[in-house]
N, C-alpha and C positions, 0 to 999 in steps of 0.2 A: 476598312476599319476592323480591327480585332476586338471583340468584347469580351470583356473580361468575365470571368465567374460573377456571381451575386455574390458573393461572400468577398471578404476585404482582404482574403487572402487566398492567393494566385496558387494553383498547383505546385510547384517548383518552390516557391515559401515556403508551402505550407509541409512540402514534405523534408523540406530541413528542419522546419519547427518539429513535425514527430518525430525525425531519428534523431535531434537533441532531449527531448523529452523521453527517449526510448529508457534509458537507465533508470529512473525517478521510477517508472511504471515499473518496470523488472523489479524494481526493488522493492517497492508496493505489494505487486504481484506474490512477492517471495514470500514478504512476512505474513500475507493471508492464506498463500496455498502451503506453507513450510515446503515444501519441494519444489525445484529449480526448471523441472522439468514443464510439471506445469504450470509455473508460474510464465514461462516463455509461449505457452500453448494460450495461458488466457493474454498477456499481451501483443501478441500476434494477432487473436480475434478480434482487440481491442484497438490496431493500427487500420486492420481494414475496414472493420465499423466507421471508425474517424474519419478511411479514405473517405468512405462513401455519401459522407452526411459533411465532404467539408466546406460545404458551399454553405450550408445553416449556420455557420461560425460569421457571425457579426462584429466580432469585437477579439481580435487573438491573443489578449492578454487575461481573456476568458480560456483557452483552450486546455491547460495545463489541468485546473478542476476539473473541466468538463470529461478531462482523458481518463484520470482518476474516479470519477464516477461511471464509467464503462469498462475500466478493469474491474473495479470493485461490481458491476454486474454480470461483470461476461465470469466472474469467479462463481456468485451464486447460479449463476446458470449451469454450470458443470455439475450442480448437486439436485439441479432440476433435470438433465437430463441421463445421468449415470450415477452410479454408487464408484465412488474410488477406493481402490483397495488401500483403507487407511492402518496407518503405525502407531504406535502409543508414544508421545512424545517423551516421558518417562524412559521409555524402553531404551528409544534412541539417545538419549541422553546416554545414561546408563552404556550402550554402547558405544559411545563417540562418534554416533554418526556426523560426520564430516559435513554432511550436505547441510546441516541444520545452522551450523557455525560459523561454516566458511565467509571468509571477506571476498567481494568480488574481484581485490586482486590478489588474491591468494596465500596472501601474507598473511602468518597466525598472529594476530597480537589478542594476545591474553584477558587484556584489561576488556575489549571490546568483545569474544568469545564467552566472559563472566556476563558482559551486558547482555548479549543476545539469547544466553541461557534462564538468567532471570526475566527477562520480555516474555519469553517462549512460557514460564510461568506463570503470566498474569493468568485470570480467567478471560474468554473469548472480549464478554462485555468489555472488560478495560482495557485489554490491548490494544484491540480493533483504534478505538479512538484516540489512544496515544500514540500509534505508528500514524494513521490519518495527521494527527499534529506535525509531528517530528517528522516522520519522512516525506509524508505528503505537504505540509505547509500549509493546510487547512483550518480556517478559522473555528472558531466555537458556533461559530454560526453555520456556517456550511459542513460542520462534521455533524449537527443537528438535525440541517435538511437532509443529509445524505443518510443518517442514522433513524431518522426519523424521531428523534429526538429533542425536549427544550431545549435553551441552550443553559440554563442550570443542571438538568440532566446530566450535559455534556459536563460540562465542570465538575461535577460531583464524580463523573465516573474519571476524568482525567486526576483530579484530587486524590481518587481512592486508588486509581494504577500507580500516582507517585508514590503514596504511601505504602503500599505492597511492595515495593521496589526496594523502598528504606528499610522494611522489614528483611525483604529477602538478604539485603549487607547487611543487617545487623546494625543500622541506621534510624533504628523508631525515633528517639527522641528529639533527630536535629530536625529543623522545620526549613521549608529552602521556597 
């Protein structure tokens, strides 16, 4: 008789489950480290952590958060274990750096290069929990526990990143 892992999902699941999930992370990844480079270095750390712990996955429609709360740690860890030679995002602006902008498939569209400039805008505090929302799919509740945060907190800083947004178009007075 073959006995399976402890966890409710099988090696071979589970590792279809991370390399569909691998995109979600990159792009998580992306908009917390702004470079592509690293953004691939903490989700790389972030698949073998997974490997290694994925027999403590009880439930796999837990794992998507959970993978998401290990990039977003294995990112603060890079600042716990080195200083990176950082850019002014400003600068790079200003210069058109490419890598800030780019769509993952390469295609320039405009309307979404103005979005990603204005993001890159917010301050840390609001962004962070508005890409957690939007890109990650995380609730008010779980960008809370993750942020350390209430979850009025959280609302209040997703409220005040919408309305920074509105401002940055030129959009104060519509309410959405």
């Amino acid at each position: 008789m073959n006995p399976r892992p402890r966890g409710t999902t099988g090696g071979g699941t589970f590792a279809r489950l991370l390399e569909g999930l691998r995109p979600d992370l990159l792009r998580f990844a992306f908009w917390l480290a702004r470079d592509r480079s690293v953004a691939e270095d903490v989700v790389q750390e972030t698949l073998i952590r997974a490997w290694k712990s994925r027999d403590e996955i009880k439930d796999p429609a837990a794992t998507r958060p959970w993978l998401l709360t290990i990039v977003r740690r294995e990112h603060a860890r890079l600042y716990e274990r080195k200083r990176l030679p950082t850019v002014d995002v400003d600068d790079a602006e200003v210069q058109g750096d490419p890598a800030l902008f780019a769509a993952d498939s390469g295609e320039g569209d405009a309307k979404l290069d103005d979005l990603r400039r204005a993001i890159l805008q917010l301050p840390d505090e609001y962004r962070e929990p508005l890409v957690m929302q939007v890109l990650g799919g995380l609730s008010t509740t779980e960008i809370g526990k993750e942020l350390g945060l209430t979850q009025a907190a959280v609302l209040t800083r997703l409220f005040r990143a919408r309305n920074k947004l509105r401002e940055i178009y030129g959009l104060e007075g519509e309410a959405g």
